[in-house]
N, C-alpha and C positions, 0 to 999 in steps of 0.2 A: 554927526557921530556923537553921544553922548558915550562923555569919558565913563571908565568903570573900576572899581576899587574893588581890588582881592582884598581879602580879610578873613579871619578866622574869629569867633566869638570868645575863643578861651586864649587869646595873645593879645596881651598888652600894647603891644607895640601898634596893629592892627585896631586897637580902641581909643590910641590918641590919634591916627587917622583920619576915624568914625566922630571920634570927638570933634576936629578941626573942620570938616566937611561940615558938620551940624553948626560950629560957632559962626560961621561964615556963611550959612543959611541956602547951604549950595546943595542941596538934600533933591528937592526936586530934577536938577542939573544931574546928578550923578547914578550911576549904576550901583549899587551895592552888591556885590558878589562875594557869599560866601562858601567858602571854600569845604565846606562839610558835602555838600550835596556831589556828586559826581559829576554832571555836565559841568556845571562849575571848574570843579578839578580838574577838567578834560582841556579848555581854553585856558585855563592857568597855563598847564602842560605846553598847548601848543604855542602857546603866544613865547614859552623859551621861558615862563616863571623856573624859579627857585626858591623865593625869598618874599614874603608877608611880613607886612602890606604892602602891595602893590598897586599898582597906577596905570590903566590901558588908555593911551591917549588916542587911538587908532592908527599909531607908527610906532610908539615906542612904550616897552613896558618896562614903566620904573621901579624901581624894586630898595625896599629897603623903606624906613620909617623917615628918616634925612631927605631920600630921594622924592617921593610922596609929598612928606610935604610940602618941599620946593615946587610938585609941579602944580598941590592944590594953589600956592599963592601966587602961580602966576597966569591963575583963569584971571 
């Protein structure tokens, strides 16, 4: 399962994320989903999203900028 990060291109919060996925060179590893496009929004939806940036590990979706990054640092 490769994990996957909701994100939206005009949130902040979402960009340090995007940033930490790239410092950490986990870019290949990861899914980038951004949440503009509809199917996108539609698995945000279903997975029980709320809240960007987000983190689908294939069990659990982590929600929130604190959240995310806890779960990027502990691939």
């Amino acid at each position: 399962m490769t994990p996957e990060l909701f994100h939206a291109t005009n949130d902040e919060a979402s960009a340090a994320a995007r940033r930490e996925v790239v410092a950490r060179g986990l870019t290949e590893r990861i899914r980038f989903r951004n949440i503009f496009y509809p199917e996108v929004q539609a698995d945000f939806d279903a997975r029980g999203g709320t809240r960007l940036p987000a983190w689908w590990d294939g069990a659990t979706l982590h929600q929130g900028v604190d959240a995310v990054l806890a779960a990027i640092a502990a691939l």
